[in-house]
C-alpha positions in Angstrom: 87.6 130.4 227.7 89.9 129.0 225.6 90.4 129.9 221.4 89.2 126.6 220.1 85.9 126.5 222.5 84.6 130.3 221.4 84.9 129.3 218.0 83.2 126.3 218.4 80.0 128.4 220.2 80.2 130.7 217.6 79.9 128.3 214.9 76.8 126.5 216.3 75.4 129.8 217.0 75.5 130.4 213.4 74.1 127.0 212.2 71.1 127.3 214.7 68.3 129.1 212.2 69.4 126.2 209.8 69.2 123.4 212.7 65.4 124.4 213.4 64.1 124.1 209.5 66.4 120.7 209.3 63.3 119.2 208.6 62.7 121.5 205.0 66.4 121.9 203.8 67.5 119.1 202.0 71.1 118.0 202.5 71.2 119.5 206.0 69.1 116.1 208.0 71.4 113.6 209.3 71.1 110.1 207.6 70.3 107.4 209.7 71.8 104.4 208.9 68.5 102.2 207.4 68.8 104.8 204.5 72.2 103.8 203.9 73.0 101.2 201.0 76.8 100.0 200.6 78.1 100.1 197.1 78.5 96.9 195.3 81.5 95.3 194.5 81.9 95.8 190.5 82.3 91.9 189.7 78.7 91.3 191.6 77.4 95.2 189.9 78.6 93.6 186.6 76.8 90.4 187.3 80.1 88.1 187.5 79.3 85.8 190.2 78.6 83.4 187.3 81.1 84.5 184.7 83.2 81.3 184.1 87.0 81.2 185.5 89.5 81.2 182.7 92.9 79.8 182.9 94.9 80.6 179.5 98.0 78.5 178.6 101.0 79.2 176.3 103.7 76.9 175.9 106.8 77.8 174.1 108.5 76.3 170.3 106.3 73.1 170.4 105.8 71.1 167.8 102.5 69.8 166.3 103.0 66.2 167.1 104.8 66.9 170.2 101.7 66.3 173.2 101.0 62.6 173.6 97.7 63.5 172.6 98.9 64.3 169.2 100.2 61.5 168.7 103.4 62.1 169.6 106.0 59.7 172.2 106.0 62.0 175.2 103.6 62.0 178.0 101.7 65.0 178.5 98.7 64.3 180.9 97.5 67.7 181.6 96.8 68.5 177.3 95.5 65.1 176.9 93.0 65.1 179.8 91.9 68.7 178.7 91.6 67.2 175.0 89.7 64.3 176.1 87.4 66.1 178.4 87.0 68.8 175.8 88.0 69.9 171.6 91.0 69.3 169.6 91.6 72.2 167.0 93.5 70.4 164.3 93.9 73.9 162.1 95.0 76.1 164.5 97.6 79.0 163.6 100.3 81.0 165.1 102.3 83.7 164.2 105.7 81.6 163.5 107.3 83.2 166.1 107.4 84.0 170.2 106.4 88.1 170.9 104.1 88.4 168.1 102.0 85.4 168.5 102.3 86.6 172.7 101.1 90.1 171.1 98.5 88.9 168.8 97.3 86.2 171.7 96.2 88.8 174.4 95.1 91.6 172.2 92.9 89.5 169.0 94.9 91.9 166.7 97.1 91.2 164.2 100.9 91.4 165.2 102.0 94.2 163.5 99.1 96.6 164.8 100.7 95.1 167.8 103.6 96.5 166.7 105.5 93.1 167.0 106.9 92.0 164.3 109.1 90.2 165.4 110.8 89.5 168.8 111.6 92.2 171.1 114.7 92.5 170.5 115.0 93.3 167.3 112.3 96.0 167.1 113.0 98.7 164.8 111.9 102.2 163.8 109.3 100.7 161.0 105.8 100.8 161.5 104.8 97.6 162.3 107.8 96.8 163.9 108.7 98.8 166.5 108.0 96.3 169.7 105.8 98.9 171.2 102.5 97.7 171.7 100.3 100.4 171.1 97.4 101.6 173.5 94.9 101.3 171.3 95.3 97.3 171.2 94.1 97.0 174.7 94.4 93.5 176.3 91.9 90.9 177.2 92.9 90.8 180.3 92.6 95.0 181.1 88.8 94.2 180.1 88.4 91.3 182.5 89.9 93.6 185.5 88.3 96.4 184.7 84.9 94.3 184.8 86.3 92.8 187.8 87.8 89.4 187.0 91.4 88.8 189.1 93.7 88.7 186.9 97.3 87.0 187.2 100.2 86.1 184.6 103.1 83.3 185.4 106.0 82.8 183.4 107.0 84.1 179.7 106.6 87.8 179.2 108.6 88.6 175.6 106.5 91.6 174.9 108.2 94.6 177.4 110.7 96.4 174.8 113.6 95.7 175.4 114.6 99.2 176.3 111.7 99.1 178.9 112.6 96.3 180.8 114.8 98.4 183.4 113.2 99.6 186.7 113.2 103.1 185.1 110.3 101.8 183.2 107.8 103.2 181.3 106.0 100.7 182.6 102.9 101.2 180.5 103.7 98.0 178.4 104.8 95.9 181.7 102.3 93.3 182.8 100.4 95.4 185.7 99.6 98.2 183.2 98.5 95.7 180.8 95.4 94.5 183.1 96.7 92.0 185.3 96.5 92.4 189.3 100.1 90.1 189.1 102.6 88.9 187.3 105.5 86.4 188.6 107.9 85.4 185.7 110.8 86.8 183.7 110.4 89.5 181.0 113.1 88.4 178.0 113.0 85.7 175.2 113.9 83.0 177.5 115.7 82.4 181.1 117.5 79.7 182.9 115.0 77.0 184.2 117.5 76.4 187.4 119.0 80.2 188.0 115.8 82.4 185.8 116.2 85.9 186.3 112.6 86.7 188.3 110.1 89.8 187.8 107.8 89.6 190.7 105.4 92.5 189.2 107.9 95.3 188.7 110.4 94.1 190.9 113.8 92.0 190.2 114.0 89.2 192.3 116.3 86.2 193.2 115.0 83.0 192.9 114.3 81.1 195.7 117.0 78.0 196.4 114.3 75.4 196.2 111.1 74.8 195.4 108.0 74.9 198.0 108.2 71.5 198.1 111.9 71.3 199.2 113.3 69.6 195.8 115.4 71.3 193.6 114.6 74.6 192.6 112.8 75.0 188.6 110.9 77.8 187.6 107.9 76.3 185.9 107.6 74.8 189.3 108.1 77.7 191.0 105.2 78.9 188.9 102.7 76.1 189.4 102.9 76.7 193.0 102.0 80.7 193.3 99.7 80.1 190.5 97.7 77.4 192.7 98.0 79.8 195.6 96.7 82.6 193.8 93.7 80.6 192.5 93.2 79.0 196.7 93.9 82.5 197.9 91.5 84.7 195.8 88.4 81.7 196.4 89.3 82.0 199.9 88.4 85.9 200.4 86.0 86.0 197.2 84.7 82.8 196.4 82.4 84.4 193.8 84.6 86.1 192.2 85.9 84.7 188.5 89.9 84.8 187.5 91.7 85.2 185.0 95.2 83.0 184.9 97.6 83.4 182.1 99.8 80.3 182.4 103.0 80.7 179.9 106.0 78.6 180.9 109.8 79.1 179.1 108.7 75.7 177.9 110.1 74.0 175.8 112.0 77.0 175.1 115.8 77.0 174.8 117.4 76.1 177.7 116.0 72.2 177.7 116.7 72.3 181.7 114.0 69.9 183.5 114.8 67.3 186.5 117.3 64.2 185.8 114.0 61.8 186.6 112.4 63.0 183.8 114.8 63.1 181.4 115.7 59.7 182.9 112.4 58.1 181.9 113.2 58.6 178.2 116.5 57.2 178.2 116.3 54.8 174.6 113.2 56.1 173.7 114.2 57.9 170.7 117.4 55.7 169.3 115.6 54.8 166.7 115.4 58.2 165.3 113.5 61.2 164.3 112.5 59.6 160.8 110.5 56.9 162.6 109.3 59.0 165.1 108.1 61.9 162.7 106.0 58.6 161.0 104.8 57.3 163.9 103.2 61.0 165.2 101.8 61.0 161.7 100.0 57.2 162.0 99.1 57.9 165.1 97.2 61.3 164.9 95.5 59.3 162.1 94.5 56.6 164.0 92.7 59.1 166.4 91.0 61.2 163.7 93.3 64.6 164.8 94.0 64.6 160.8 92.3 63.1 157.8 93.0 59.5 156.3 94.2 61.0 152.9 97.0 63.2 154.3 100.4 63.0 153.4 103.3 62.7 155.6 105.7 65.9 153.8 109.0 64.8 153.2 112.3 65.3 155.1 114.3 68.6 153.4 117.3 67.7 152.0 118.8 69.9 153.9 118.3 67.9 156.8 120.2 64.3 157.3 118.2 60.8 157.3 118.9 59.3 160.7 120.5 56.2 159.4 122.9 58.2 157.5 124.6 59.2 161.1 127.5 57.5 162.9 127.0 55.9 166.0 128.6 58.8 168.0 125.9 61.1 166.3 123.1 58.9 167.2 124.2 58.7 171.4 124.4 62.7 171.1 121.2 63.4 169.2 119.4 60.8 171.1 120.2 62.5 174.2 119.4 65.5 173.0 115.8 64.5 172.4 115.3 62.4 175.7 115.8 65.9 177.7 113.7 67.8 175.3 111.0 64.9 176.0 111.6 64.6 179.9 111.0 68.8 180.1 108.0 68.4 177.9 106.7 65.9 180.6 107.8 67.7 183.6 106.3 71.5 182.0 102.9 69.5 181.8 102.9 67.7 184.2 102.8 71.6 186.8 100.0 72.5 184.2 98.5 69.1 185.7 99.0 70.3 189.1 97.0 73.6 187.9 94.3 71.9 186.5 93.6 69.5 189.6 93.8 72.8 191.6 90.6 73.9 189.9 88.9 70.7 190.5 89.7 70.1 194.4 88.0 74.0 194.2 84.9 72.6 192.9 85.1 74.6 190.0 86.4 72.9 187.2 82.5 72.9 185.5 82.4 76.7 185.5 86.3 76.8 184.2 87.7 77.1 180.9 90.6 75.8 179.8 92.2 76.8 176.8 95.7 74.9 176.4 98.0 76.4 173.7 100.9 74.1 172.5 103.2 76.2 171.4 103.5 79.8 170.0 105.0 78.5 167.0 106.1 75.5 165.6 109.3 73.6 167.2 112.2 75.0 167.1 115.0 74.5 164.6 116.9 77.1 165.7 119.7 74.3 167.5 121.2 74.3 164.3 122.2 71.2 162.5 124.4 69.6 165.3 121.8 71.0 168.4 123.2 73.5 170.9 125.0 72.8 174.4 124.5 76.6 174.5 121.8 78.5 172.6 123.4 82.1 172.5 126.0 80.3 170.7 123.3 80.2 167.9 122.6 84.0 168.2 126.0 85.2 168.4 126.6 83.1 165.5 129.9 80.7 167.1 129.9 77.5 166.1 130.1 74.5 168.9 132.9 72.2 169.3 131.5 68.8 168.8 134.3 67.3 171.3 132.1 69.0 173.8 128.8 67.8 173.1 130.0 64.4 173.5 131.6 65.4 176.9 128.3 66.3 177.9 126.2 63.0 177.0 129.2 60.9 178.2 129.3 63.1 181.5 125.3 62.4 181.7 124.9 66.5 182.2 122.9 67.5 179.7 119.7 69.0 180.6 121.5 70.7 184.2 122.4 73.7 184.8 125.9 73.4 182.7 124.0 73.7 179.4 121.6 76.3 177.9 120.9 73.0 175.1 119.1 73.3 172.5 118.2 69.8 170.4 118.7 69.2 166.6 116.5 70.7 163.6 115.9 67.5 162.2 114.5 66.9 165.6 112.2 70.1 165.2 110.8 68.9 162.3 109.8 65.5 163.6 107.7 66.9 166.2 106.4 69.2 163.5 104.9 66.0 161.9 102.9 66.1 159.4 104.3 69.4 158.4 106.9 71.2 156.2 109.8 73.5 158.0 110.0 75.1 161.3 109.4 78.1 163.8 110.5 81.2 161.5 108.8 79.7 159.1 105.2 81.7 158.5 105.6 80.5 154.6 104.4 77.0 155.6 102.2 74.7 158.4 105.3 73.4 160.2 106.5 77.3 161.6 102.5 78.4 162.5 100.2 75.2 162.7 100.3 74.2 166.4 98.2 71.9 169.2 95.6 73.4 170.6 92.4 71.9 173.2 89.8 73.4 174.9 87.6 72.4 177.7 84.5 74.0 179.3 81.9 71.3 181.0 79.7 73.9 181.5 79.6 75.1 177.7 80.7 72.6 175.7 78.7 69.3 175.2 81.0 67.2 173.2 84.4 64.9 174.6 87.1 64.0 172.6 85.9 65.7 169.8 87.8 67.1 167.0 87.3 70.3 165.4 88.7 71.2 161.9 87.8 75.0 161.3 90.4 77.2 160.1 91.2 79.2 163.7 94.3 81.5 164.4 95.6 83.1 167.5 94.1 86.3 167.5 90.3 84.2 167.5 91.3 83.8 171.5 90.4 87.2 172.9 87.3 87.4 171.1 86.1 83.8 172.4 87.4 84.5 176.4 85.3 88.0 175.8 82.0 86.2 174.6 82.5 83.1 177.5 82.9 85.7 179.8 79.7 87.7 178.4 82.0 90.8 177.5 83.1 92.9 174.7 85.7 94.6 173.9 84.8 98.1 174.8 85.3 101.2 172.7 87.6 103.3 174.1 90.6 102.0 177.0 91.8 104.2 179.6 90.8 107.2 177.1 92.4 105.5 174.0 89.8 104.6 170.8 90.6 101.1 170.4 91.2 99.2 167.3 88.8 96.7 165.7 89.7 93.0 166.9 90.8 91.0 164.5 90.0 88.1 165.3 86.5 86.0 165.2 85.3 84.5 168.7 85.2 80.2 168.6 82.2 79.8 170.5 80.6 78.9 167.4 82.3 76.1 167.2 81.7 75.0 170.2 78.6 72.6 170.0 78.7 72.5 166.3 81.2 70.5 164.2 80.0 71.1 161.1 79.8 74.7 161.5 80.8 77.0 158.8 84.7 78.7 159.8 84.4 82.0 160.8 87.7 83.1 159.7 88.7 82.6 156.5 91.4 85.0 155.2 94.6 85.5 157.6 98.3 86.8 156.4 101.4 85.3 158.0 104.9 87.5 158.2 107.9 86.6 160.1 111.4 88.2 159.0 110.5 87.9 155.5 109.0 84.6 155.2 105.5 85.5 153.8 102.0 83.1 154.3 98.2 83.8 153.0 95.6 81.5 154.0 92.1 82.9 152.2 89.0 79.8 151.7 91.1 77.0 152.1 93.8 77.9 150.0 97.3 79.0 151.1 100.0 80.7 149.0 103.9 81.1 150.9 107.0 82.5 150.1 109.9 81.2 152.1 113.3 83.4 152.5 115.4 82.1 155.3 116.4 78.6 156.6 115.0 78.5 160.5 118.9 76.3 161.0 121.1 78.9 159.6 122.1 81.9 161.0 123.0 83.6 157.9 119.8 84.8 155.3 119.5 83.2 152.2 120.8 85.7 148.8 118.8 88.1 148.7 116.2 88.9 146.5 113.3 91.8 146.1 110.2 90.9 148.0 107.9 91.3 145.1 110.5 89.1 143.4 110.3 85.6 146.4 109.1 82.0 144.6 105.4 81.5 145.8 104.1 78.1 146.7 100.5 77.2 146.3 98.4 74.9 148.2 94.3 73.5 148.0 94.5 73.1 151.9 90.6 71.6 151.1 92.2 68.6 149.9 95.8 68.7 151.0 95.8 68.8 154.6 99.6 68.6 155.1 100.4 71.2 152.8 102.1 68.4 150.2 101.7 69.1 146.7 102.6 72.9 145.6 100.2 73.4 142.3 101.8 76.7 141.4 103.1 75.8 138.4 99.6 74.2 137.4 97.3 77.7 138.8 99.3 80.6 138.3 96.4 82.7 138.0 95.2 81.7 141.5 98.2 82.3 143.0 99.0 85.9 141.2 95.2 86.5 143.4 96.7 85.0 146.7 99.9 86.9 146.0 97.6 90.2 145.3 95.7 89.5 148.4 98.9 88.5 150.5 99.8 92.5 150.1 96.4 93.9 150.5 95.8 91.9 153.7 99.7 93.2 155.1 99.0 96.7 154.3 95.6 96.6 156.2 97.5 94.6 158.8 100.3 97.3 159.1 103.1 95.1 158.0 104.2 97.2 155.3 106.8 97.8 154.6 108.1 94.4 155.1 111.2 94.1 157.2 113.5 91.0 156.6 116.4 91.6 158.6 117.7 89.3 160.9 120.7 89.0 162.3 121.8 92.9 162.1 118.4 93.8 163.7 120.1 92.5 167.2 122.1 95.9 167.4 120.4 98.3 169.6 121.6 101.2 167.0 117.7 100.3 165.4 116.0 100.6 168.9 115.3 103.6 170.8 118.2 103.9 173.7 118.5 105.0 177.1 122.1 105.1 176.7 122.3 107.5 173.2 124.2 109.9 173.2 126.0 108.6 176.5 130.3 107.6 176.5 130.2 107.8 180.5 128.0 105.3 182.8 128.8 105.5 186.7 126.6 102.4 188.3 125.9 102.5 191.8 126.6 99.2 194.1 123.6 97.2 193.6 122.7 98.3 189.9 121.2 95.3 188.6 120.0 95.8 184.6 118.8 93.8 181.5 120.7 94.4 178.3 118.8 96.3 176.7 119.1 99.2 179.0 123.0 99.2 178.9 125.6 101.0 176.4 126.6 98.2 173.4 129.6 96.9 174.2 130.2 94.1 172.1 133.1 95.6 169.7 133.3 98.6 171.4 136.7 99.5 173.2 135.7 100.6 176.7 137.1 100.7 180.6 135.3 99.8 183.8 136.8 101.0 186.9 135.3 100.4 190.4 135.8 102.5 192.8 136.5 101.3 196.6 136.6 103.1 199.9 140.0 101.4 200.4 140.7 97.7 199.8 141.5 95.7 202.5 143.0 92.2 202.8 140.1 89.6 202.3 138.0 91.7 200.5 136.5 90.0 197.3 133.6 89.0 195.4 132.3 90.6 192.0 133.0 94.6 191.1 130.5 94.2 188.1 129.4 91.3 185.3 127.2 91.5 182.5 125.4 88.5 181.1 126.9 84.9 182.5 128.0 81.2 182.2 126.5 81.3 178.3 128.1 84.7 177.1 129.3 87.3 179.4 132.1 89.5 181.4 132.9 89.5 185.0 135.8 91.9 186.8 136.7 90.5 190.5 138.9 90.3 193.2 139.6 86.7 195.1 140.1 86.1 198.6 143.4 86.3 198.1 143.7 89.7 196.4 144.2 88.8 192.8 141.7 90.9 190.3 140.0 88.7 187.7 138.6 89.9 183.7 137.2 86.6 182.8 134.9 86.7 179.2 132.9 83.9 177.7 131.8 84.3 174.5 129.2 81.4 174.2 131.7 78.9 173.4 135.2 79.6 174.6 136.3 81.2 178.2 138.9 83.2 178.8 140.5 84.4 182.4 142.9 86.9 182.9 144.7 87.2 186.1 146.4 90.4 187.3 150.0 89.3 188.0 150.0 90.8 191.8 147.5 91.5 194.9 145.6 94.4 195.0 147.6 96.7 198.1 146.0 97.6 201.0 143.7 100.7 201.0 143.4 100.9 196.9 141.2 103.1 195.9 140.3 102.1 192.3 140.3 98.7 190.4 140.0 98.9 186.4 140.4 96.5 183.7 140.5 98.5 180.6 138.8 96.8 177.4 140.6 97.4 174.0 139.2 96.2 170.9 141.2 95.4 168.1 138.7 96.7 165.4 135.1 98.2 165.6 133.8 94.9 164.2 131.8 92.0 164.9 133.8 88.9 166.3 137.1 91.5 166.5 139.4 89.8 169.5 140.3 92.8 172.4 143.3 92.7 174.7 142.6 93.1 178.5 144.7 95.6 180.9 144.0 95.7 184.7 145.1 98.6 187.0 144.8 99.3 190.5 145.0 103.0 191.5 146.2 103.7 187.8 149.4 100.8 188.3 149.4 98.2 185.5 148.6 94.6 187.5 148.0 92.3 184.7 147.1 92.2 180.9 145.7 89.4 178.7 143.8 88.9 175.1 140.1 87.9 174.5 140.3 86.1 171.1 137.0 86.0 170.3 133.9 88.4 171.3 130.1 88.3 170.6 129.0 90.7 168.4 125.3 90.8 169.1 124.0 89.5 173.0 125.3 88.1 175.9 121.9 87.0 177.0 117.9 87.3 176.2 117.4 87.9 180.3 120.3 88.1 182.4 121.4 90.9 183.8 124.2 93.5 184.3 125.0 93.2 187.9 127.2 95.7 190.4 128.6 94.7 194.1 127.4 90.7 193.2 126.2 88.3 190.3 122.3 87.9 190.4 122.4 84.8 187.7 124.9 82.7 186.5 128.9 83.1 186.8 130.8 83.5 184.0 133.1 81.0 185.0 133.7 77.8 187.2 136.3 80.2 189.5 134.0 81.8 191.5 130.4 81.1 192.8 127.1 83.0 192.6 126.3 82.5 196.1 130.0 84.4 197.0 129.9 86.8 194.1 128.5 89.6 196.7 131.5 92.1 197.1 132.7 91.9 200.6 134.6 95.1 201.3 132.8 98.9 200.3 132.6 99.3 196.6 131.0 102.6 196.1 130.3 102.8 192.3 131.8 101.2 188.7 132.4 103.4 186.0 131.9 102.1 182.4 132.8 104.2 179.6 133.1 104.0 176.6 136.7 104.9 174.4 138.0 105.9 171.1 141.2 103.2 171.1 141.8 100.5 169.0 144.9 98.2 168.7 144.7 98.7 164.9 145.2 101.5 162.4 141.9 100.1 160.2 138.9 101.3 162.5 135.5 100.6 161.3 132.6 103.0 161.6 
């Protein structure tokens, strides 16, 4: 008898006095399977088989009068037919700006107990600042998932630290952790509409080469289709089972990229201006009853020039300009469209909520006074050559690939029609008042109706929690969570005339202050949204308040400070007491200086040598700051052999960037753009057979912003070539793209080589950036 048998008699041997009073021991009878109950899914357990879908859209630096519901000249069918179907909110408030209104959109907190104070990347060590979203400001959609709602995010992230963003994670603050089943988008302040650099959950993605459709490829597209498929797919296995579907495209974000037929379709539209335009948004939302019969159209700024006071050159530039901003207004809503019809060919569009966003801040401004062909130009601070942005309306390629554009501010402020100022701007209407409809057939009577209650962007988490017959529970994952700030708009609803739930709110964005409390609002501006460079400084407590009677002056048009200073000391008083229980204090109103990483926490502290692997691929904010640093990077090769080429390593791309390459024929490349001009440096001879080591070592002429650097390439420690870089960023190559090893994931840095051939033929083991004490001048700054 074998081992395994005699222990098996001698166990049941031993059970047997047990076996005989089965009958009397409980836990010892065998269950048959009519006592057996299987366990309820948790959305039908938490009675969700009702619970209304939700489908939550974002778009990005939109204007007031931008939708063609709002009276402005661009087609927008998806926000009309959701406006006309459902409620208009003419007083409905951002933050000013992109991460904290994101922040403050999927908690219902206030931005800075968000943490976000600003964008991403320029968090800083302040409370209130820091980027870091904390985890007792639990998401929306963590309560939906948790309750069993599928949950899903396409497009604009802008609230992962920028530090974060690398595959090295944390990854508590990454989409997934935040509460959603999947995310498909990109993580940074914007992306490339044609090449965008793709997070498929926490993975790093190419983009595909075309859309599903077969036409050319575009990301908010791209994102149409996988969020229809998600939508089809998740009715398909669960048909009762609600989702959640956050819907925030780059749009109309910097770069205005969209296809050449819509941009086509504008072509004259806008010649005759933004001043007409701006006053025919402002007739027209009167005409429909969006705003009152007694408001005031504001007036242009002065800093800002009338359109007849242009040449005719200016006009065909700045007219262009505007006809690709319309056409990828149109094209971004017409995918949202696409979503929406979705839901109805589901049958579900009764038990769906809509809730359409236009914008997390006013339009944009930020294109300066003569409108970008390249936004980081803008961030670096470079001005444009204007010989080139007539090359690129005369060339018809504005709006392609070639251009991260961005349009005129005087264009920004048309769209923000009736309004004063800008994005940036949290000291007036123009930077925080945006578009915003709702529909719900199955909880809201009313079509085409307008509401007027004073709403803001953290009122959105409390109203998906009530619709959804949730609240926001008391503790997360173990974390206590904070109060929401916001107040829920189902009130609202089926009641015009009801009485505004939230009637105090304070407004901070890089200094420019904003206090709405009863219908009055009190601002203090401190920056122009079109210049790069802060206005003189002065103390906080020391910034020129405005005062408004919002009761009566809708468009925020007459300033009565000088005729109720007492009032506005109170809103002044209140401004502060409001930002310290917000956690904004104390204020930070740094701009331009906050892009250096020296105020962020840093993986690369600390650090002078970086060896990268073949295949590295990471986002700025995880690599050593370069910028007017003196450094070397040398790739090392398991012997070069003739043919060999394609990229040793790039960081950033065609709109600010470095690349270091060989060419079929042997000749090493250090080619640099720095937003506006491109340099290539050629090594002088081929790179032998069976080198070892290819370096191009980076000398800066001073440790200071905009310093020029000389260029010197080696191979196996022989000089090959050497060259000068006259100008260098001093703050970001790019808000997504990457640093790349062994290929170029994005764009190229120049016209000499191509993306789809940038992936290193021969065997490139490893490049080696560090980082060097040399300078080509005796005047080193610290």
């Amino acid at each position: 008898m074998n081992l395994r048998k005699k222990i098996t008699i001698g166990l049941l041997s031993a059970m047997m006095p047990f076996m005989a009073q089965a009958q009397e021991v409980k836990g010892l009878t065998v269950h048959e399977s009519k006592d057996s109950a299987p366990q309820q899914l948790n959305f039908r357990e938490n009675n969700l088989e009702e619970a209304p879908n939700i489908v939550l859209i974002l778009l990005d630096d939109v204007g007031y009068a931008q939708m063609g519901h709002m009276g402005g000249q661009i087609e927008t069918p998806a926000f009309d037919e959701i406006a006309d179907k459902g409620l208009t909110y003419s007083r409905f408030h951002t933050t000013a700006l992109c991460s904290p209104t994101r922040a403050a959109l999927l908690t219902g907190r206030n931005h800075h107990k968000a943490e976000t104070g600003a964008i991403m990347e320029i968090g800083t060590g302040n409370d209130g600042y820091t980027s870091m979203l904390p985890q007792e400001v639990g998401s929306v959609a963590k309560v939906l998932q948790q309750q069993g709602y599928s949950t899903s995010w396409y497009g604009k992230n802008h609230n992962v630290p920028d530090w974060e963003a690398s595959f090295t994670g944390p990854f508590d603050r990454w989409p997934n952790d935040l509460g959603f089943d999947y995310f498909y988008g990109f993580l940074g302040g914007d992306t490339d509409q044609f090449h965008p650099a793709l997070v498929e959950d926490r993975k790093r993605i190419t983009a595909p080469e075309t859309n599903a459709d077969g036409s050319e490829y575009h990301i908010t597209t791209d994102m149409a289709d996988k969020a229809i498929n998600y939508i089809q797919s998740v009715d398909a296995v669960a048909p009762d089972k609600p989702f959640f579907v956050y819907f925030s495209p780059g749009a109309t974000h910097a770069p205005h990229q969209a296809p050449a037929e819509y941009i086509e379709k504008y072509k004259g539209k806008f010649d005759e201006g933004w001043d007409v335009y701006r006053e025919q948004a402002f007739n027209n939302m009167k005409d429909k009853g969006i705003i009152p019969a007694d408001a005031k159209l504001t007036p242009r700024p002065e800093s800002l020039p009338a359109w007849d006071s242009l040449n005719d050159e200016q006009r065909m530039v700045y007219a262009r300009m505007m006809e690709v901003f319309a056409g990828f207004t149109e094209h971004t809503d017409v995918q949202i469209k696409r979503l929406y019809d979705a839901v109805e060919e589901m049958g579900k569009l009764d038990n769906t909520i809509f809730i359409y966003i236009a914008g997390d801040n006013g339009g944009s401004a930020e294109g300066g006074q003569e409108g970008l062909l390249n936004e980081m130009a803008f961030f670096n601070g470079i001005p444009e050559k204007w010989e080139d942005k007539v090359k690129a309306v005369k060339t018809n390629r504005l709006g392609t690939e070639d251009y991260f554009n961005h349009m005129p501010a005087a264009w920004a402020w048309a769209v923000n029609s009736p309004y004063q100022w800008t994005k940036q701007i949290a000291s007036h209407l123009g930077g925080v008042r945006n578009a915003m409809a709702i529909s719900y057939p199955k909880g809201i009577n009313g079509k085409g109706e307008v509401r007027d209650q004073f709403t803001h962007v953290t009122d959105i988490t409390p109203t998906i929690l009530e619709v959804a017959g949730l609240e926001m529970p008391k503790q997360i994952d173990g974390y206590t969570q904070e109060p929401i700030d916001g107040e829920s708009l189902v009130f609202s609803f089926n009641d015009k005339e009801a009485v505004e739930q939230h009637s105090t709110q304070y407004f901070e964005i890089v200094g420019n202050l904003g206090i709405y409390h009863d219908g009055w609002w009190a601002g203090a501006m401190r920056n122009i949204p079109w210049s790069s460079a802060s206005s003189e400084p002065v103390p906080i407590t020391e910034m020129e308040w405005e005062l408004y009677d919002l009761r009566s002056d809708f468009s925020q048009s007459k300033n009565m400070a000088e005729e109720m200073p007492e009032k506005l000391e109170y809103m002044k008083y209140l401004f502060f007491a409001e930002a310290a229980k917000g956690n904004a204090l104390p204020i930070d109103d740094r701009r331009s200086e906050r892009f250096r990483s020296s105020f962020r926490p840093s993986l690369t502290k600390g650090q002078t040598v970086f060896r990268y692997p073949n295949g590295m691929r990471l986002p700025e904010g995880a690599t050593p700051f370069t910028k007017f640093k003196s450094h070397t990077l040398s790739a090392s090769l398991k012997g070069y052999k003739k043919g060999d080429q394609g990229v040793l390593i790039t960081q950033g791309g065609r709109f600010a960037g470095f690349v270091l390459r060989v060419d079929k024929s042997g000749y090493v490349y250090y080619e640099y753009c720095n937003s506006v001009d491109k340099t290539s440096i050629k090594s002088k001879v081929r790179v032998g057979a069976n080198t070892t080591n290819i370096t191009a070592k980076v000398i800066m002429d001073e440790m200071k912003p905009y310093t020029s650097s000389t260029i010197i390439l080696y191979a196996d420690g022989k000089e090959i070539g050497k060259g000068k870089v006259e100008k260098t960023v001093p703050n970001l190559y790019s808000l997504d793209e990457t640093l790349d090893v062994g290929k170029d994931s994005g764009t190229a840095v120049t016209d000499n080589y191509s993306v789809k051939k940038s992936k290193y033929t021969g065997i490139l083991n490893s490049v080696t950036l560090e980082l060097i004490e040399e300078y080509t001048t005796t005047s080193v700054m610290k």
